[in-house]
C-alpha positions in Angstrom: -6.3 92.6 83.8 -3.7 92.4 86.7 -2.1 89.7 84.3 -1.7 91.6 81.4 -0.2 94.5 83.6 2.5 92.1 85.0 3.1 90.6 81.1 3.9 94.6 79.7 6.2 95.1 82.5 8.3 91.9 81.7 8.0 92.4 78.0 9.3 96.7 79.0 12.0 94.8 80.9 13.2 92.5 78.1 13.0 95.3 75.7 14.7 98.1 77.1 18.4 98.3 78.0 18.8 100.3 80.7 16.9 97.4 82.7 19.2 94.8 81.3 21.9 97.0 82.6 20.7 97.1 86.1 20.5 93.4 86.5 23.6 93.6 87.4 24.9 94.1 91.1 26.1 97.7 91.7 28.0 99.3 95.0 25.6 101.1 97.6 24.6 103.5 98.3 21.5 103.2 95.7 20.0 106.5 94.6 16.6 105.9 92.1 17.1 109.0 88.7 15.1 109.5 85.8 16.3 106.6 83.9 15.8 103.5 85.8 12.3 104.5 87.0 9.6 102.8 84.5 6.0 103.2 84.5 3.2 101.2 83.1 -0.7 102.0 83.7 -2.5 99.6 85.7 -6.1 98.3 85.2 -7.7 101.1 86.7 -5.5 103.2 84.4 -7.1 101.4 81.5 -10.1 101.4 82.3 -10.0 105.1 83.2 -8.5 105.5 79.5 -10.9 103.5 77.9 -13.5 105.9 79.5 -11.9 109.3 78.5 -12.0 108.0 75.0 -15.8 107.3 75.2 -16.3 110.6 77.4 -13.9 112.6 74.3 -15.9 110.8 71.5 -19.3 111.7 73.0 -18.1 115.2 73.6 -17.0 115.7 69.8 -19.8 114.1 68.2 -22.5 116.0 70.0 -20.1 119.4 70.5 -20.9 120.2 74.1 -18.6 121.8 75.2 -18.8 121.1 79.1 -18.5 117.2 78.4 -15.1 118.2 76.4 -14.0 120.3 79.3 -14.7 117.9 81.8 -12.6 115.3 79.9 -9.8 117.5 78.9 -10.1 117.9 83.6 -10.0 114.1 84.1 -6.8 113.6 81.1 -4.8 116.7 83.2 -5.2 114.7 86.2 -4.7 111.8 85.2 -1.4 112.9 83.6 -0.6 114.6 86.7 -0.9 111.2 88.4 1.5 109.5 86.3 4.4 112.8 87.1 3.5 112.2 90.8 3.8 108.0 90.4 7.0 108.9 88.8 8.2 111.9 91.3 7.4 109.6 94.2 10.6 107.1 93.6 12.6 109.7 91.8 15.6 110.6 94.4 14.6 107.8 96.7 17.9 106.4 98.3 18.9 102.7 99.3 21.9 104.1 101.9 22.4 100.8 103.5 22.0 97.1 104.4 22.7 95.7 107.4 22.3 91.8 108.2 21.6 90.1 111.7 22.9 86.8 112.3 20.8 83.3 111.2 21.5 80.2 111.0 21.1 78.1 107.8 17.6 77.2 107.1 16.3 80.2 109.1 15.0 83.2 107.9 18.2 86.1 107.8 16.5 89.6 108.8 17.8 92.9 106.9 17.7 95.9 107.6 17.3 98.2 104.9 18.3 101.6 105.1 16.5 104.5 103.0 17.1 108.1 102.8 13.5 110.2 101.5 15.8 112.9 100.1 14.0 116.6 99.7 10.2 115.0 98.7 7.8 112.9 100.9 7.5 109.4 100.1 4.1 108.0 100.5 2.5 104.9 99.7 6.1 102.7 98.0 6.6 99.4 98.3 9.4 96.9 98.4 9.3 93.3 97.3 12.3 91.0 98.2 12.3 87.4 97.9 8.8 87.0 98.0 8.0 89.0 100.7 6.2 92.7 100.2 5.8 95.6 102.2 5.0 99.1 101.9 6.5 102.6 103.9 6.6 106.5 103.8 8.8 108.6 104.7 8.6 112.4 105.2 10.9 115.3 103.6 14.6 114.6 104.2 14.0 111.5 106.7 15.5 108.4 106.9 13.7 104.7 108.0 15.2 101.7 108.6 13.0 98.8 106.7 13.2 95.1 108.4 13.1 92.4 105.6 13.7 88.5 105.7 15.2 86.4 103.3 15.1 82.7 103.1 18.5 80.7 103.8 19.4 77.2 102.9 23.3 76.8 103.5 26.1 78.2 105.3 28.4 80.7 103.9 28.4 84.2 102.0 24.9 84.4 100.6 24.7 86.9 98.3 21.1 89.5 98.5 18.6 89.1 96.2 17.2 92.1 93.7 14.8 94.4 94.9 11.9 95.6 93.9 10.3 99.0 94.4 7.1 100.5 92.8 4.3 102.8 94.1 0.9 103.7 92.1 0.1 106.5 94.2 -1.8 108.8 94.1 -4.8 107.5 92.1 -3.9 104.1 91.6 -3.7 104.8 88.0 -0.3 104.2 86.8 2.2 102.0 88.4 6.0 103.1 89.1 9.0 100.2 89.2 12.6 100.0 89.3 15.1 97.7 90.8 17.8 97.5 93.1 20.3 95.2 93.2 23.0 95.5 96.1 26.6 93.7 95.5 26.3 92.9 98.9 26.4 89.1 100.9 25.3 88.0 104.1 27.5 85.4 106.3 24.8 82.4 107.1 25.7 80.7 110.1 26.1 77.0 110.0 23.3 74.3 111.5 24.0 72.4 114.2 23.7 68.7 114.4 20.8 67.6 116.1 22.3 65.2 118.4 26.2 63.5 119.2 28.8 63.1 121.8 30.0 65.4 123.9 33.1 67.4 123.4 36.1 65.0 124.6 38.0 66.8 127.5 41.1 65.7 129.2 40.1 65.8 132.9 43.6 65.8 134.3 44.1 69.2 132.4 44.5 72.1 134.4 43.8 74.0 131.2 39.9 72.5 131.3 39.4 73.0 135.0 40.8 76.4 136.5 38.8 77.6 139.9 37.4 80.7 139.9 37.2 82.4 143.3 34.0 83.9 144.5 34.5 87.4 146.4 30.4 87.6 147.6 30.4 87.9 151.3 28.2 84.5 152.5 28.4 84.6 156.0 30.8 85.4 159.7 32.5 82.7 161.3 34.4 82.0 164.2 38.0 82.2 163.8 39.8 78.9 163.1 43.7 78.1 163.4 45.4 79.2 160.1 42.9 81.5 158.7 44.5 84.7 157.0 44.7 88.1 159.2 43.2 90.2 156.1 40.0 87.9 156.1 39.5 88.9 160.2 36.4 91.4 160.5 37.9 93.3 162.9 34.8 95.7 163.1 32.3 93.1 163.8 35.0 91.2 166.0 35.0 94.1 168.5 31.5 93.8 169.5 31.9 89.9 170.4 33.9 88.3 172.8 36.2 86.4 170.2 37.5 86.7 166.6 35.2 86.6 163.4 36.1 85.6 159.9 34.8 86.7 156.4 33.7 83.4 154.5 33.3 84.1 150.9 31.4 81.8 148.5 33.1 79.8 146.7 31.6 78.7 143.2 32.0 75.1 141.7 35.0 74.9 139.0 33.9 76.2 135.6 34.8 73.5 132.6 36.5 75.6 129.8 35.8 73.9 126.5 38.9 73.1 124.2 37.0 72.4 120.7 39.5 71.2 118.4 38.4 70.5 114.1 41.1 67.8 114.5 39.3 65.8 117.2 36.6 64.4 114.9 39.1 62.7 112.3 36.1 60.7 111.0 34.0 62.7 109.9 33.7 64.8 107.0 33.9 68.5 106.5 30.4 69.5 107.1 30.2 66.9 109.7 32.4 68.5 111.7 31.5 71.7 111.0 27.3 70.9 112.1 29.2 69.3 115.2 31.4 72.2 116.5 28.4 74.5 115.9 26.1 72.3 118.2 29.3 72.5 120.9 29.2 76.4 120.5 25.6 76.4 121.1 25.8 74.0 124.3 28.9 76.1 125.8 27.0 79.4 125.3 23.6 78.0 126.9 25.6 76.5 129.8 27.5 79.8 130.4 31.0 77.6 130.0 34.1 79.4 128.4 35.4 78.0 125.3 37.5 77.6 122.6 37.9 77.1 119.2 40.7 75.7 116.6 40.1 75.5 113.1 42.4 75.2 109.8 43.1 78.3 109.6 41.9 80.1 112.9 42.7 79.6 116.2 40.2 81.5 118.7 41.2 82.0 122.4 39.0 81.1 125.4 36.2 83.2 126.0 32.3 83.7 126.4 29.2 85.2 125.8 27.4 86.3 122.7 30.3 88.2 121.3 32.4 85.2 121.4 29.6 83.0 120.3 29.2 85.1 117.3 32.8 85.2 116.5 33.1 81.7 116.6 30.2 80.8 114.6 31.1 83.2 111.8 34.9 81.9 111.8 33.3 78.1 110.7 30.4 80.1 108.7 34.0 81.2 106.3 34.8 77.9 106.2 35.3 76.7 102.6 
């Protein structure tokens, strides 16, 4: 039965135009009308059909008239059902999408953003790329819907279609209608799994700067040549000679120069796996770094922000 269901929704989708015209990818926000909402009954539905036709049959032929009421009950609400199926998408709104960062090959995260409108939403559903799960929301509230979708290169990745449906409230008749968002997410490149370290001129005072710690360690006595404004004059008063403030003083940090024209041979996705994996290894270590690409040249820096801008500067790569 759930077979044939799926069969008449394909064949409604092949037949009717306004479906056809919705395959194609259209600006957010997304707001769900009367005319790209379809409805088809499900199994229970025709069953339950099959049943008011006996029930009406049986009624007419023997003419009681309580068997014919009860009937003409069960048709009202099951035609009530298929209003409130219908009424439960009608107005929905897709407001948003917003994409977290992934790397190629890992699942990409969105986060979908829907607006209930002036009804409650209870019991709909959203399938994307293979995945399915269901929310409500109450009168004039928003949620925020997490959803993954599957990744295999680096680069703009456009979204996938959307489906949503419900068959509340009796499970009699099933709502649909699709979205699809002319939106793309930037994929991040893979790293290499293994190589060479980046190649850094040790002799450059560009790679090696010292960075001065100003974290009190300890006192010291006071040794020929030390500066007056490092005297703890304070703690000096109470001994019988001069103290000094030692601060600590933190190894040199290596700043990272990654340069696209350092790896001469090898080819473009070569080098592009390659500076990733260096990105990665700065960013773990805590190192500053660099980056200098064809057509972008990024300034030292550090942390995730930087990370991030780099990544997505050789995720644009062509």
């Amino acid at each position: 039965m759930a077979e044939t269901i799926r069969r008449l929704q394909h064949r409604a989708e092949r037949r009717l135009p306004a479906l056809t015209r919705y395959r194609r990818p259209e600006s957010l926000p997304i707001e769900l009308h009367r005319r790209r909402i379809y409805i088809v009954p499900t199994g229970l539905g025709l069953a339950f059909g099959v049943l008011l036709l006996v029930m009406l049959a049986g009624a007419l032929n023997y003419a009681n008239n309580a068997a014919l009421l009860l009937t003409c009950l069960l048709g009202a609400a099951c035609a009530a059902s298929m209003l409130v199926a219908f009424r439960s998408l009608d107005g929905l709104r897709l407001a948003a999408i917003q994409a977290d960062h992934a790397i190629a090959g890992q699942p990409l995260v969105l986060h979908l953003h829907f607006d209930a409108g002036v009804r409650v939403r209870q019991a709909i559903r959203v399938h994307m790329d293979g995945q399915t799960q269901a929310f409500a929301i109450p009168s004039r509230g928003q949620l925020v819907l997490p959803l993954s979708m599957a990744t295999t290169r680096r680069g703009w990745q456009a979204l996938p279609r959307i489906q949503l449906w419900s068959s509340w409230p009796l499970g009699l008749f099933r709502a649909w209608s699709w979205l699809y968002p002319e939106q793309s997410a930037l994929v991040w490149p893979c790293p290499e799994t293994g190589g060479p370290p980046p190649q850094l001129a040790a002799d450059d005072p560009l790679h090696h700067r010292l960075h001065h710690g100003e974290d009190l360690a300890a006192l010291r006595d006071y040794r020929a040549g030390d500066p007056q404004r490092r005297i703890a004059w304070k703690a000096s008063a109470r001994h019988d000679s001069l103290l000094v403030k030692d601060f600590e003083q933190p190894e040199p940090r290596q700043e990272w120069r990654l340069d696209w024209r350092q790896m001469p041979s090898l080819n473009h996705e070569a080098r592009i796996a390659r500076l990733a994996r260096w990105l990665g290894e700065a960013e773990a270590q805590g190192r500053p770094s660099s980056l200098w690409l064809p057509e972008e040249d990024i300034g030292h820096g550090s942390g995730p922000a930087h990370y991030a801008r780099c990544m997505s500067a050789l995720a644009r790569l062509p």
